[in-house]
C-alpha positions as CSV (number, residue, x, y, z in Angstrom):
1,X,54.3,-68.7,-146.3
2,X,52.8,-68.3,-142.6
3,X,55.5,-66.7,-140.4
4,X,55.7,-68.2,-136.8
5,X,54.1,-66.2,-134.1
6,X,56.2,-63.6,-131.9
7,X,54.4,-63.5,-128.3
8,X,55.7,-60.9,-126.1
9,X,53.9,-61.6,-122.3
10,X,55.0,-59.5,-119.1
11,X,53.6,-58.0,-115.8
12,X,51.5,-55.2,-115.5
13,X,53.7,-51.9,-116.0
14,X,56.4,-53.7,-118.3
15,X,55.7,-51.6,-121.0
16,X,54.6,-55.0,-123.5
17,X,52.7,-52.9,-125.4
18,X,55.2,-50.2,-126.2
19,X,57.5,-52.8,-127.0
20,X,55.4,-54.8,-129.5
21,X,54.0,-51.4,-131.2
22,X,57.8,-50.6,-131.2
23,X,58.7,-53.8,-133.1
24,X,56.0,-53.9,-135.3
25,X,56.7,-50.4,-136.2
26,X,60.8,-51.7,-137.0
27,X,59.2,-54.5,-139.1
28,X,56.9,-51.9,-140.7
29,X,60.5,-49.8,-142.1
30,X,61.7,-52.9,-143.2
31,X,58.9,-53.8,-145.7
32,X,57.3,-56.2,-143.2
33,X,53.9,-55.3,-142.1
34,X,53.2,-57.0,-138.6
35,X,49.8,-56.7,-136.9
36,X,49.0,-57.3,-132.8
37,X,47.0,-59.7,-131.4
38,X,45.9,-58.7,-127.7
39,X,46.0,-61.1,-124.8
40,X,44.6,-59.4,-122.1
41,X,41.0,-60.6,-120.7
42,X,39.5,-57.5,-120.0
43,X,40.7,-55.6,-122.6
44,X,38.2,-57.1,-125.1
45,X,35.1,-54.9,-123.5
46,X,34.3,-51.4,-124.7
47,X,34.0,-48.9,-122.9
48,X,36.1,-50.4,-120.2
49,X,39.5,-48.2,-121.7
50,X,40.9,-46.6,-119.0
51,X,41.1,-48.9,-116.2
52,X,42.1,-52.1,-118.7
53,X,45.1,-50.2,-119.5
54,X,44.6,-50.5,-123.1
55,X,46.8,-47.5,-123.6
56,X,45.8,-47.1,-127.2
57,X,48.5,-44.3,-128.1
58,X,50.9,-46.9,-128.0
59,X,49.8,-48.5,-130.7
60,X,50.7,-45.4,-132.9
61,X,54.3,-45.0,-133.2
62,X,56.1,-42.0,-135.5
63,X,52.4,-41.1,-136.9
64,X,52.1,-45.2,-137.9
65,X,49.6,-46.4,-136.4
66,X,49.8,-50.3,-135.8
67,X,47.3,-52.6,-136.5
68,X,45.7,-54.3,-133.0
69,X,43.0,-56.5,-132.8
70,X,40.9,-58.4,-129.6
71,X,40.3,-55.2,-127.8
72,X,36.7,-54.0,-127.9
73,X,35.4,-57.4,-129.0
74,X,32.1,-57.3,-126.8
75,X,29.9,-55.2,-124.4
76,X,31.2,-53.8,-121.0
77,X,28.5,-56.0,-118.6
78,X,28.8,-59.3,-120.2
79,X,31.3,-62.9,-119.2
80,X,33.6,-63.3,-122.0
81,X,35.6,-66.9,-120.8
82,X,38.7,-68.7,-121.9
83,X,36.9,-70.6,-124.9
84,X,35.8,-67.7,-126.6
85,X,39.0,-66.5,-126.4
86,X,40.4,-69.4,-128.1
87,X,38.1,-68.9,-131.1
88,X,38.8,-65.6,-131.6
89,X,42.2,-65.3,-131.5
90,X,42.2,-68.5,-133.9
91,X,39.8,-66.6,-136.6
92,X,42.2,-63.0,-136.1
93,X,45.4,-65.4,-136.4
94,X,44.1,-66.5,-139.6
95,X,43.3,-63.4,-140.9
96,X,46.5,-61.5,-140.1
97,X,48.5,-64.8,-141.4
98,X,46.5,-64.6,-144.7
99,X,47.5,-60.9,-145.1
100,X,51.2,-62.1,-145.1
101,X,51.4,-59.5,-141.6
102,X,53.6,-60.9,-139.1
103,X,51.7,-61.8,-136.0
104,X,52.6,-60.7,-132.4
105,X,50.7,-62.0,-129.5
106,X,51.4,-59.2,-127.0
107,X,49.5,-59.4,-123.3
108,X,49.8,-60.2,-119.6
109,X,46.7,-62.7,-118.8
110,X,49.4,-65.6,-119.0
111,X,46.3,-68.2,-119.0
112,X,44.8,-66.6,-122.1
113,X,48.6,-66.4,-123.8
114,X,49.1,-70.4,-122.7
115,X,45.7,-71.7,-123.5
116,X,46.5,-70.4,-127.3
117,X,49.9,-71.6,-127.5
118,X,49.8,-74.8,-125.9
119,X,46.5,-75.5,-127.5
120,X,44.1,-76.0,-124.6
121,X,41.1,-78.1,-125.3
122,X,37.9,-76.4,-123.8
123,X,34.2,-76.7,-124.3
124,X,31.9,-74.2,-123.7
125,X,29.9,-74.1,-120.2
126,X,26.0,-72.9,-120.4
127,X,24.8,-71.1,-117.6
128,X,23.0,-73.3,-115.2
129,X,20.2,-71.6,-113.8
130,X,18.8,-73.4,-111.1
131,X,22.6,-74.0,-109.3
132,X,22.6,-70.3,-109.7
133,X,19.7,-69.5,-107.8
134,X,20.8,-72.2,-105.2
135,X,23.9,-70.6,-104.6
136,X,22.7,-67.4,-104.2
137,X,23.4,-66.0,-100.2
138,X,25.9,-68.1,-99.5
139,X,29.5,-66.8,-98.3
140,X,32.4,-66.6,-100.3
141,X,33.8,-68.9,-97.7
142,X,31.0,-71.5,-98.2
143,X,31.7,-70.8,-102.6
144,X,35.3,-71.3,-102.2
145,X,35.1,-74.4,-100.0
146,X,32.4,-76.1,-102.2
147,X,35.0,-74.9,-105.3
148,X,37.8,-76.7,-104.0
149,X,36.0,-79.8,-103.5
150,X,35.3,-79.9,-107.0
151,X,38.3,-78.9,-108.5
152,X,39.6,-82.1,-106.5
153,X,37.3,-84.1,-108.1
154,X,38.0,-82.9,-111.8
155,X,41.2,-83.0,-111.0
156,X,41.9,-79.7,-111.4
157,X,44.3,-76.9,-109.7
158,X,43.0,-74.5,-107.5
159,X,46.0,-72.1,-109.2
160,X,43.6,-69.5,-110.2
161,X,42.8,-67.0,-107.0
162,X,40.9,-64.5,-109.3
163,X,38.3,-67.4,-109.0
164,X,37.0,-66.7,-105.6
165,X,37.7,-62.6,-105.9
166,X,34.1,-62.4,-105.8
167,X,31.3,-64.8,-104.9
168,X,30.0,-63.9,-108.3
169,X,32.9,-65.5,-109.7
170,X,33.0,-68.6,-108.0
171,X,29.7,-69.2,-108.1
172,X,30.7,-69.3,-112.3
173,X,34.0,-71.1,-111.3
174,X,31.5,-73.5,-109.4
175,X,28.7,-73.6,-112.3
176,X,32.1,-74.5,-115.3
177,X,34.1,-77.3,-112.5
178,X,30.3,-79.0,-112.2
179,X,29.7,-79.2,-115.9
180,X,33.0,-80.5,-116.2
181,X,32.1,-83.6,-114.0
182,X,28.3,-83.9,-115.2
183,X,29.6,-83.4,-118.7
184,X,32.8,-86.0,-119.6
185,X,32.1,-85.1,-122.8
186,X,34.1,-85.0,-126.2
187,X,36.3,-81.6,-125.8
188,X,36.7,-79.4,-128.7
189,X,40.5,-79.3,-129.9
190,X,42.2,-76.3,-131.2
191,X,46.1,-76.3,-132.8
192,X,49.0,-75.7,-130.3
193,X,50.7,-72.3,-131.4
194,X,54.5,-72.2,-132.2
195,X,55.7,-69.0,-131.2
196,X,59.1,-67.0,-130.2
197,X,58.3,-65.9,-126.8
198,X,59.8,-62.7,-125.8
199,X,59.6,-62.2,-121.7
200,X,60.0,-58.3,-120.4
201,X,61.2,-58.4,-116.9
202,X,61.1,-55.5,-114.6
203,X,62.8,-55.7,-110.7
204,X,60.4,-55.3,-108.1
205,X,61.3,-52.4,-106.7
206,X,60.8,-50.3,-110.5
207,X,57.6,-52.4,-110.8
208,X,55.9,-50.9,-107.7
209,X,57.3,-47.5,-108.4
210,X,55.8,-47.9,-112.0
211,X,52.3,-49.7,-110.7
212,X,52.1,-46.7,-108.1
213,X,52.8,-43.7,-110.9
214,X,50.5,-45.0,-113.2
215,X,47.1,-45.6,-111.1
216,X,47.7,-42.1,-110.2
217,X,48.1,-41.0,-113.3
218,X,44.9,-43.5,-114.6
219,X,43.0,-41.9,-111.5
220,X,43.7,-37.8,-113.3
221,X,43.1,-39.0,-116.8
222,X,39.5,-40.0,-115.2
223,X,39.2,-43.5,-114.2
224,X,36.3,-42.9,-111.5
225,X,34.3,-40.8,-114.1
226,X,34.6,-43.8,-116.6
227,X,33.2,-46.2,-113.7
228,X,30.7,-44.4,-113.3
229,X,29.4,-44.1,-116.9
230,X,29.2,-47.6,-117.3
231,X,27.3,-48.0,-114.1
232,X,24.9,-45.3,-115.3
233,X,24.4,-47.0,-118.6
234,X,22.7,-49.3,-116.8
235,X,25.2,-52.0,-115.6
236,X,24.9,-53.4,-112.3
237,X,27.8,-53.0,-109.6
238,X,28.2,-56.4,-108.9
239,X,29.0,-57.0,-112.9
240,X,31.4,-54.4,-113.0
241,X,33.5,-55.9,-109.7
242,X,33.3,-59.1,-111.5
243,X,36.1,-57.6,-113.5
244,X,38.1,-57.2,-110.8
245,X,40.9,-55.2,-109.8
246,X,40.2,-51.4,-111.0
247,X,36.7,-52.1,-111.5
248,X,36.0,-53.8,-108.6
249,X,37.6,-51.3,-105.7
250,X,36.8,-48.3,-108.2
251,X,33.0,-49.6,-108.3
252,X,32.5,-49.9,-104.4
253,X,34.1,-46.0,-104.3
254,X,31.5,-45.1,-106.6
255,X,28.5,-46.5,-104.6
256,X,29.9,-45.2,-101.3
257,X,31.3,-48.3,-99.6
258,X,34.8,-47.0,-99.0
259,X,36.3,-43.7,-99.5
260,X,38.8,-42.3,-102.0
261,X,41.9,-43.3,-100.0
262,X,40.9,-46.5,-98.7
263,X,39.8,-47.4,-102.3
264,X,43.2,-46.4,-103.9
265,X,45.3,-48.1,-100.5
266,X,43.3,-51.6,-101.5
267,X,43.7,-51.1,-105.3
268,X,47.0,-50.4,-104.9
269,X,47.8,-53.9,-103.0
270,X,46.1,-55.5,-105.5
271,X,47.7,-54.7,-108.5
272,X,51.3,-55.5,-107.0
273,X,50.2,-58.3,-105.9
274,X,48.1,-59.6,-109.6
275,X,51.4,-58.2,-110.9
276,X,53.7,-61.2,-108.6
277,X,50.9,-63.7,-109.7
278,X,51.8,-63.0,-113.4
279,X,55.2,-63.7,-112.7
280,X,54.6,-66.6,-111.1
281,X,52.5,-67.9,-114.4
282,X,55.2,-67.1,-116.1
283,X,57.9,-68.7,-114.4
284,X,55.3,-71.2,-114.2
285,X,55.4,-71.7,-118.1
286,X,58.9,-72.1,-118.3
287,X,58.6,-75.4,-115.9
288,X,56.0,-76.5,-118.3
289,X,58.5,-76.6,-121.2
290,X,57.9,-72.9,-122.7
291,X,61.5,-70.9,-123.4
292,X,61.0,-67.4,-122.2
293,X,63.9,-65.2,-124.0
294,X,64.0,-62.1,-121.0
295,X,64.6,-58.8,-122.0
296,X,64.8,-56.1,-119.2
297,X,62.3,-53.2,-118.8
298,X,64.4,-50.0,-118.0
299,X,66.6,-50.8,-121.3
300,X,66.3,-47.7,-124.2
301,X,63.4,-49.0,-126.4
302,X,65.6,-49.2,-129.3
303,X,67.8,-52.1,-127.5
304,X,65.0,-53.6,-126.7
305,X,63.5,-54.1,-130.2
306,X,67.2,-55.1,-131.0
307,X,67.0,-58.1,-128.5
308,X,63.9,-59.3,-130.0
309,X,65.4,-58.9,-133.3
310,X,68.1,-61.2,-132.4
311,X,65.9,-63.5,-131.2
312,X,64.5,-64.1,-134.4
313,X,67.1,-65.2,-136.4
């Protein structure tokens, strides 16, 4: 029998994953093995650990260590998309459910979390070369006008800022919204996901403290040093700010383009504000028909797991 998917979404410094290690762990003492499926977009590179917040510990609770998967799916360097990440969360959904584990979708990239549940249908895009090269050397003003036009000619929303955080990024944005209109093609259609969706909400105030104390804290345990092992393997700069966020501020330290405290000011910013964006896709599902049951952050971990309990009856 296939037990219905538990998804538990939130912003950045929630504590998601501590909560889904901790109710997997609960399940585990009750003779029900459950296993996590990870829906975070950068997580899936190795070697990118520190600054993805994969927090790995957390997945080992009183000495058992819970079973995770779509983290270190493919090489730092390389543009894993949306439709990839459809298919493989589809083929480790299948795999966990023919176990008999219970499944718990646990992550903050709310586009990622919705395209699974709601059963997006996407196609893949093949680079296009020659676009490419014509793009080159123009602005990111120029990439995000010419994206906008498109997206109004698809038809689709311009919802997604991280698409013009780099002109490397729109110029993909660009290259996948052109496709889409050359291409009208037959799209390729995946099964919508029913799933209990647990929401952990955090006030804004706790979230900055939270955001604040742990990019320090990422910063000692040796962000920078990971950065820069990843650019010395051999990857270029401009495919490590690609990633954004961390990797993007962290990279342009490492090079020399801004100094330690400007680089940490700017990083800052940007992760409170990625952190109100997430929020805003999430209040954003619940308008598109998604119930959201909220549990808050700063509750004892133990009444937390309770709530979702609850919620599953």
């Amino acid at each position: 029998m296939q037990k219905q998917l538990i998804t538990i979404l939130g912003p950045t410094a929630s504590g998601k994953t501590s909560l889904a290690a901790a109710l997997a762990y609960r399940l585990h003492l009750e003779g029900q093995e459950a296993e996590i499926l990870s829906g975070d977009s950068r997580q899936v590179y190795r070697g990118m650990t520190i600054g993805t917040g994969k927090d790995l510990g957390d997945y080992v609770v009183e000495g058992y260590h819970v079973p995770y998967h779509l983290i270190d799916i493919c090489e730092a360097g390389t543009k894993y998309n949306l439709f990839q990440y459809q298919q493989d969360f589809h083929k480790a959904y299948a795999e966990v459910q023919g176990r008999g584990a219970q499944p718990i979708l646990c992550g903050g990239t709310g586009l990622y979390i919705e395209s699974v549940l709601k059963g997006y249908q996407l196609s893949p895009v093949p680079q296009n070369q020659s676009l490419r090269d014509e793009l080159e050397g123009r602005s990111l003003a120029e990439l995000t006008a010419m994206l906008q036009q498109l997206k109004q000619q698809t038809g689709s929303n311009m919802h997604n800022t991280t698409d013009v955080d780099t002109a490397q990024r729109a110029i993909r944005a660009i290259e996948i919204e052109t496709y889409n209109l050359e291409h009208p093609t037959e799209l390729r259609s995946l099964p919508a996901v029913p799933s209990i969706i647990i929401g952990v909400s955090i006030d804004r105030e706790a979230r900055r403290e939270k955001i604040t104390r742990r990019l320090r804290q990422r910063l000692d345990e040796g962000m920078v040093d990971e950065i820069r092992s990843l650019l010395a393997r051999g990857i270029p700069a401009e495919d490590l700010m690609y990633y954004g966020l961390e990797y993007k501020f962290i990279t342009e330290y490492a090079i020399g383009q801004t100094s330690y405290d400007e680089m940490f000011q700017r990083l800052e910013i940007a992760i409170h504000q990625f952190a109100k964006r997430q929020m805003t896709w999430f209040r954003g599902m619940e308008r598109r028909g998604f119930t959201i049951h909220w549990v808050d952050a700063l509750l004892p971990m133990e009444q937390k797991v309770d709530f979702v309990m609850k919620n599953l009856t």
